[in-house]
C-alpha positions as CSV (number, residue, x, y, z in Angstrom):
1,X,40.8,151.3,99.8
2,X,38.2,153.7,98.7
3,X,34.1,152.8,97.6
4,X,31.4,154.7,96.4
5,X,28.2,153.8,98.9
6,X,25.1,155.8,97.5
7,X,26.1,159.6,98.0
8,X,29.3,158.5,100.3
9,X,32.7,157.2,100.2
10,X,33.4,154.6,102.3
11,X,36.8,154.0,103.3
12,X,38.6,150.4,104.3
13,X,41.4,151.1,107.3
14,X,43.7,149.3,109.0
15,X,44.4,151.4,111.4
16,X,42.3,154.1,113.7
17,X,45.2,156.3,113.7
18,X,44.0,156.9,110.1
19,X,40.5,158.4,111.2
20,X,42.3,159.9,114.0
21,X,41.2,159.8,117.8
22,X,38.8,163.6,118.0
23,X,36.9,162.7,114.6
24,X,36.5,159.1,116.1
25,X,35.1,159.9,119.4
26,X,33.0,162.8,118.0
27,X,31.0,160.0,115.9
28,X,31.1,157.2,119.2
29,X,29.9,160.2,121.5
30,X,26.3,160.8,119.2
31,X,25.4,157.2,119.3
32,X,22.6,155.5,121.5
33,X,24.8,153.3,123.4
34,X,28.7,154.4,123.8
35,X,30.5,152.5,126.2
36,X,34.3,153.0,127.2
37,X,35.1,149.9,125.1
38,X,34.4,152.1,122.1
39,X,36.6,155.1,122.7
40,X,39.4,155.2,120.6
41,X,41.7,154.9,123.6
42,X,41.0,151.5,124.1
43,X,40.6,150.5,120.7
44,X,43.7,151.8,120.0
45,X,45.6,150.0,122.8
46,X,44.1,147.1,121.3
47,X,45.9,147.3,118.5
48,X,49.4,149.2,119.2
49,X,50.4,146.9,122.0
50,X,49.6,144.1,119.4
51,X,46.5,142.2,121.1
52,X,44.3,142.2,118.7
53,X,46.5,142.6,115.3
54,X,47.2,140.9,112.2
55,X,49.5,138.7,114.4
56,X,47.1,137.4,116.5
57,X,44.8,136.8,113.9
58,X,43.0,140.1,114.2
59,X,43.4,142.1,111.0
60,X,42.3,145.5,111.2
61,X,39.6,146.3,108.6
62,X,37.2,149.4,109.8
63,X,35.2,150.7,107.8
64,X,34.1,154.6,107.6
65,X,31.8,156.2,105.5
66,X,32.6,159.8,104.3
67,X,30.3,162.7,103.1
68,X,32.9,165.3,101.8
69,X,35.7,165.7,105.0
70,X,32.9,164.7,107.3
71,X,32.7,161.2,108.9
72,X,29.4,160.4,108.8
73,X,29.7,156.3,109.9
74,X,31.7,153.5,110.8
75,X,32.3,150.5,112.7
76,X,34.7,148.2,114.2
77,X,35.6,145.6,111.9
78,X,38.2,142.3,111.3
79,X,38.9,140.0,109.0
80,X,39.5,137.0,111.5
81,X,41.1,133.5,110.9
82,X,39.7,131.9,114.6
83,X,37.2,132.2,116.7
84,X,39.2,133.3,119.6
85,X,38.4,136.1,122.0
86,X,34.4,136.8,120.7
87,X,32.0,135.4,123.3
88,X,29.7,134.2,121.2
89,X,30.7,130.8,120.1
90,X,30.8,130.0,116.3
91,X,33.1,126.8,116.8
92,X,30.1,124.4,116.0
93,X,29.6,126.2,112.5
94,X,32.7,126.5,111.5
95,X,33.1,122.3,112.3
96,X,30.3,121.9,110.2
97,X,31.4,123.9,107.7
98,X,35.2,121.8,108.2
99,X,32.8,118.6,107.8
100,X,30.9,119.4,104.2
101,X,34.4,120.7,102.9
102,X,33.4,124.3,103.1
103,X,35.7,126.9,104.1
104,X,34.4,128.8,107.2
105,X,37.5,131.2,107.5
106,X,38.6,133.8,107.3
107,X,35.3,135.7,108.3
108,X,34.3,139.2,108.7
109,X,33.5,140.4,112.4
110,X,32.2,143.6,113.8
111,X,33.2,143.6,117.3
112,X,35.1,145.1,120.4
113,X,37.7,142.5,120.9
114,X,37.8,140.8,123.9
115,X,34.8,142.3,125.1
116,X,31.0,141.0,125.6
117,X,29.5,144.3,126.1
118,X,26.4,146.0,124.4
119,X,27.3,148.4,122.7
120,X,26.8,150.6,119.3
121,X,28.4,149.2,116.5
122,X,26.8,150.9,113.2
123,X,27.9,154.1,114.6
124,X,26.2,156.8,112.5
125,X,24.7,160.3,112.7
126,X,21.5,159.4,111.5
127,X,19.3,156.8,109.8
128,X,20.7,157.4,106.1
129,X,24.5,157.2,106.9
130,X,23.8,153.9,109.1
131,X,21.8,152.3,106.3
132,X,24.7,153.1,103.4
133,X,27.2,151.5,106.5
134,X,25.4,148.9,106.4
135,X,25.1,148.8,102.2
136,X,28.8,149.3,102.2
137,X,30.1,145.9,105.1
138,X,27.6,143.8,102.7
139,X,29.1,144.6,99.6
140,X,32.6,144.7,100.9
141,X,31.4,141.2,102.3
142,X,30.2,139.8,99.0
143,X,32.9,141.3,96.9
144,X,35.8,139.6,99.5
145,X,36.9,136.0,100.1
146,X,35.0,135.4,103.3
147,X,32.5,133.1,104.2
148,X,30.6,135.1,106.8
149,X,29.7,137.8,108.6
150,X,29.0,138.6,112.3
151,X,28.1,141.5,114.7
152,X,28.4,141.1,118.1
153,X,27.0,142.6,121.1
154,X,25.2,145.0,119.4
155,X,22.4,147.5,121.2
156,X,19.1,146.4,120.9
157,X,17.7,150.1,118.8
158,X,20.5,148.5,115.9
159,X,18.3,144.9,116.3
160,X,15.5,146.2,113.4
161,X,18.0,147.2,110.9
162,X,20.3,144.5,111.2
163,X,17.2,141.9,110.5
164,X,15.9,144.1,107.5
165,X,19.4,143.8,105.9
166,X,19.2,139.9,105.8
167,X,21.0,138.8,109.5
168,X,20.0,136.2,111.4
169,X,19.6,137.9,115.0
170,X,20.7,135.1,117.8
171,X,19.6,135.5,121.7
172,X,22.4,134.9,124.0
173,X,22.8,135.7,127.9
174,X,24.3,137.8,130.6
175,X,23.6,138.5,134.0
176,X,24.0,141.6,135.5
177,X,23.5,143.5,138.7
178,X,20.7,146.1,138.8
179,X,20.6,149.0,141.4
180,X,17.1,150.0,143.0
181,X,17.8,152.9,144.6
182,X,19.7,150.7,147.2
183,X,20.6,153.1,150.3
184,X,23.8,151.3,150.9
185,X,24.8,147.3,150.9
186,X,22.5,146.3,153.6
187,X,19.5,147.9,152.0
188,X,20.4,145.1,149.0
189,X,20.9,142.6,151.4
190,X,17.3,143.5,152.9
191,X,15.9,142.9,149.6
192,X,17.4,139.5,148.8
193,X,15.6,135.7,150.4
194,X,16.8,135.2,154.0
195,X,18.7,132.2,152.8
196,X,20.7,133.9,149.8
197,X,21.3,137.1,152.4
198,X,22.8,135.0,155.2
199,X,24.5,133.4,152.6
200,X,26.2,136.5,151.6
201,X,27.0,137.9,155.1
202,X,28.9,134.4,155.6
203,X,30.8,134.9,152.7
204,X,31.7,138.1,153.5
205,X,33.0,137.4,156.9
206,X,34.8,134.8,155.9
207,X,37.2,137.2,154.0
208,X,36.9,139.4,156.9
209,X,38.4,137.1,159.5
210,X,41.0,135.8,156.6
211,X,42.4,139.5,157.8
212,X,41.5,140.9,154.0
213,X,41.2,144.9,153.9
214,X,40.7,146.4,150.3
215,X,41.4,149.5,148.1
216,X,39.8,151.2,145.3
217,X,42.0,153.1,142.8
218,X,41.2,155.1,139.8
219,X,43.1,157.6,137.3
220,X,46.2,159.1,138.3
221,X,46.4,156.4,141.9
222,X,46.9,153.0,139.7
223,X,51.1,153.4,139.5
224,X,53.2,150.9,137.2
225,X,53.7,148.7,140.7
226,X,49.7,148.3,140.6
227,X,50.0,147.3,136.8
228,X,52.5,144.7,137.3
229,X,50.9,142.9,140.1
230,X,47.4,142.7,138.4
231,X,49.0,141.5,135.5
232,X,50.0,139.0,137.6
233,X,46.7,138.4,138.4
234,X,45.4,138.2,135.0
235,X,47.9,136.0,133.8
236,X,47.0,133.3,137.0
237,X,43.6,133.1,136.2
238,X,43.9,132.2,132.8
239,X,46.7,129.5,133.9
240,X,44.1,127.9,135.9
241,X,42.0,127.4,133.1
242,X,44.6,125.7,131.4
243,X,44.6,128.8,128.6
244,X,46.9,131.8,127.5
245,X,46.0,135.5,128.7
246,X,44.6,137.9,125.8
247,X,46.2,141.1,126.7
248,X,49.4,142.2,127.8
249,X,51.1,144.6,130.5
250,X,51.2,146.8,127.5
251,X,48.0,147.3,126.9
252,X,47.2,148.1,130.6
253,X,49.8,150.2,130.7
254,X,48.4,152.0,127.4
255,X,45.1,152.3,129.1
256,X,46.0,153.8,132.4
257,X,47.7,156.5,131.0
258,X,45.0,157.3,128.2
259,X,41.6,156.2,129.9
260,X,42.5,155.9,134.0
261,X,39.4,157.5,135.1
262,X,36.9,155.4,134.0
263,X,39.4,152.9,135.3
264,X,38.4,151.0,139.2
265,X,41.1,148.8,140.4
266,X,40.3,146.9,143.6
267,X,43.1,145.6,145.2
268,X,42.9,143.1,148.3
269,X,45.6,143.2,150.5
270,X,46.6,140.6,153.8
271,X,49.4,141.5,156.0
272,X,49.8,144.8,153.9
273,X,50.6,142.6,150.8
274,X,48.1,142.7,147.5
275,X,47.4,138.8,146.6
276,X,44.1,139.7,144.2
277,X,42.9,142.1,142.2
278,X,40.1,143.2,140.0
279,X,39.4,145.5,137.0
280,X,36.1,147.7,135.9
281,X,35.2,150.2,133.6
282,X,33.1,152.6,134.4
283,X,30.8,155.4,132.7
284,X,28.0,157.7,133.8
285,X,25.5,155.0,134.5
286,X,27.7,151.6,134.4
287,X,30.3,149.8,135.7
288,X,31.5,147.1,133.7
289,X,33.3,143.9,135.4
290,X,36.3,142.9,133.2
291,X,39.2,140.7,135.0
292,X,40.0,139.4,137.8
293,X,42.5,137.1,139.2
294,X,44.9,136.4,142.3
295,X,48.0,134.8,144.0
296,X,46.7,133.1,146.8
297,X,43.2,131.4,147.3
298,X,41.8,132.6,150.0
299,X,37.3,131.3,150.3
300,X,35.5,133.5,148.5
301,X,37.6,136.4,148.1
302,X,36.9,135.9,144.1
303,X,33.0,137.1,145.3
304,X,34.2,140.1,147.6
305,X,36.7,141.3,144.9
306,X,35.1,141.1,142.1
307,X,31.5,141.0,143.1
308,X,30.8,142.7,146.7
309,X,33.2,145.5,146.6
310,X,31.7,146.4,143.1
311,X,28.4,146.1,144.1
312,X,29.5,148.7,146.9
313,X,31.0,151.0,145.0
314,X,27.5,150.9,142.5
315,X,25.3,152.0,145.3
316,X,27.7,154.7,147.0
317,X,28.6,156.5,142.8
318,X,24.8,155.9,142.2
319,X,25.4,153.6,139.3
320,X,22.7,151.8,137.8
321,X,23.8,148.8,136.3
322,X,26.6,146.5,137.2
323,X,27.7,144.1,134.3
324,X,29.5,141.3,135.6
325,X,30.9,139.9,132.3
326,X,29.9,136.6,130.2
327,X,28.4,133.6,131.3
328,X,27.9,132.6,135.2
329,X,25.4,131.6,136.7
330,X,26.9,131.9,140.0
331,X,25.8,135.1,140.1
332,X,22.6,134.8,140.6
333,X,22.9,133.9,144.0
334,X,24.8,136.9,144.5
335,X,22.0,139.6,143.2
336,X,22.5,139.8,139.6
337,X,19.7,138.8,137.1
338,X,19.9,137.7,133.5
339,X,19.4,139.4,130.6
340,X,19.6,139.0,126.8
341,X,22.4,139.9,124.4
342,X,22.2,139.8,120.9
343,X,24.8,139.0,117.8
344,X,23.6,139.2,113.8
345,X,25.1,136.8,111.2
346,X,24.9,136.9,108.0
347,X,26.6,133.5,105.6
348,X,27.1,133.2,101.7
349,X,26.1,129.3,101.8
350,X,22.6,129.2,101.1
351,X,22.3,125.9,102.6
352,X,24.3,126.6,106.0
353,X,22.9,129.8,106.1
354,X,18.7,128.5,106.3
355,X,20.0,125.5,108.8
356,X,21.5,128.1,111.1
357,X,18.7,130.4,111.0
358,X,16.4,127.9,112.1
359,X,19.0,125.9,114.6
360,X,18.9,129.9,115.9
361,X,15.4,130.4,116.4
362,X,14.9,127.2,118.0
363,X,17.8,128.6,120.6
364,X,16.1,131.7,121.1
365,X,13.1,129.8,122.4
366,X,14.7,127.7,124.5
367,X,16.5,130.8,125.9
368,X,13.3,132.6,127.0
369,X,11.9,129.8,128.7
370,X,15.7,129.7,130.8
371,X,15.7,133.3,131.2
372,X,12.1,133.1,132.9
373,X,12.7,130.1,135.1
374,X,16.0,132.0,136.4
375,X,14.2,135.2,136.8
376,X,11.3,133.2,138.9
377,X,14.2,132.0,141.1
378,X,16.3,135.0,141.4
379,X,18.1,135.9,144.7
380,X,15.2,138.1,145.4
381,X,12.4,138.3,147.7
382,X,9.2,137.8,145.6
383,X,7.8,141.2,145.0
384,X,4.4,140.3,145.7
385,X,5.4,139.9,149.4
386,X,8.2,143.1,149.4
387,X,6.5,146.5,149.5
388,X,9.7,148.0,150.3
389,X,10.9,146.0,146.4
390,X,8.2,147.2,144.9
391,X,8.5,150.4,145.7
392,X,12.0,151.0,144.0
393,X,11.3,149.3,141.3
């Protein structure tokens, strides 16, 4: 399907083989915020081992805008028939919709599947060609069958744009782990309450004396055996949540062999056998906590695997952030702070569409008031009383 945006052509695909992977990671390259979940690599794993596919209710409509042979803009885009697998939870809309007799899918969604990470998602080589991207997913919107459309995750520079256009902008929540310069893990632990820092050194000991060593694998040293057990893994933590895994050994396997360096795999071992694993992605300045799981409980290993051993491997690479995925507020006894994340929505029903705006605005209030009293509690030494804090920061 081919349009005529402005001074463009704007293309509808259903599949990124179609733009093909250089052209694509060209365009994701020159944006403000790449991340590793945009790279064609994983996108296309996504979709060739079937996870996020017609199938499974993910049907594969990106759009790219074209000036001559050059691709100029695009973005990640779905028609979806659920709300599965997004992280920012419509379910109470689309029940209201379900109660007034109004149809809430299928919807239009601009997002990484599976994945609640910032991120670009008008990708575009400048102001014009993101404006006509945007031109182009409302028209497409208004000319289809579709109640709605959402953006999620995107970076805060696309915020401005998004709300000129029409979107309502809602406020969501993260926390993540920021580094200060930390020398090594005790130089954290130095800058954390006395309470929250013994609390720490007990978990980690506790692990210790459980007999738990660990190993960190990237690229070429994650072999099939290490896919197979972490799938494992993966699948076992979603069983105790009483809910079926996303992805499949495929699409691991896909993405070791096409993206393994910005790949971490912690493994723990006892007795010289893995029982629990976790898996990062990791960039320049990032690391990016994804899954986790294991197959024997052991107190707090969950913490050391996926937290502490991260946290480590942040300060010795120099990395600054350390996203430790959705939701959790667990974590803030652990180091990490919250922070906001964003998601745009647009809806045909006038009527739903002014009720949602303001049900959102009176959420982003409330939000700013829980991000500040979380903040003012935070793991952390105050600052005021911290020279050593203050100084990094």
């Amino acid at each position: 399907m081919e349009l005529e945006v402005g001074h463009y052509r704007m293309r509808v695909q259903n599949s990124l083989s179609e733009i093909g992977e250089t052209v694509w990671n060209d365009l994701v390259r020159a944006q403000e915020k790449p991340t590793p979940f945009l790279a064609y690599a994983f996108l296309h794993a996504l979709h060739e081992s079937m996870c996020a596919s017609p199938q499974t209710g993910w049907q594969i409509q990106y759009l790219s805008l074209w000036l001559e042979n050059r691709l100029v803009a695009a973005m990640p885009l779905y028609v979806k028939l659920h709300s599965y697998g997004e992280y920012v939870f419509d379910w109470a809309w689309a029940h209201a919709y379900h109660e007034h007799g109004v149809r809430y899918y299928p919807k239009l969604l601009c997002a990484i599947p599976f994945t609640p990470v910032e991120g670009s998602r008008l990708l575009a080589r400048d102001p014009d060609a993101r404006q006509h991207l945007l031109a182009g997913l409302k028209a497409f919107y208004e000319a289809g069958n579709y109640s709605s459309s959402h953006i999620l995750f995107p970076c805060e520079a696309e915020l401005p744009t998004l709300k000129a256009a029409g979107f309502i902008i809602r406020q969501g929540h993260q926390f993540h782990w920021q580094n200060k310069g930390f020398r090594d893990f005790q130089d954290f632990l130095d800058s954390l309450s006395m309470k929250k820092r013994k609390n720490i050194r007990a978990e980690r000991q506790s692990v210790q004396k459980a007999g738990i060593s660990f190993t960190h694998l990237s690229g070429s040293e994650i072999k099939e055996a290490h896919w197979a057990f972490f799938k494992r893994c993966y699948d076992q933590t979603y069983a105790a949540h009483r809910s079926s895994p996303y992805l499949n050994l495929n699409f691991f396997q896909r993405i070791g062999a096409t993206m393994g360096e910005q790949l971490l795999l912690i493994l723990a071992y006892r007795d010289a056998q893995p029982i629990a694993a976790s898996l990062s992605f990791k960039d320049e300045t990032r690391l990016y906590g994804r899954y986790w799981g294991c197959v024997d409980y052991v107190p707090c290993l969950h913490f050391e695997t996926a937290y502490y051993q991260a946290i480590e491997f942040c300060i010795a690479q120099k990395l600054a952030v350390f996203e430790g995925g959705a939701q959790g507020e667990h974590k803030m006894a652990r180091g990490f702070l919250p922070v906001s994340t964003y998601s745009a929505h647009i809806l045909k029903e006038a009527r739903f569409f002014q009720a949602i705006k303001a049900h959102v605005e009176h959420e982003s209030g409330e939000f700013e008031e829980y991000k500040r009293i979380l903040t003012e509690n935070s793991a952390y030494k105050r600052a005021n009383s911290d020279p050593s804090l203050q100084k990094k920061a």
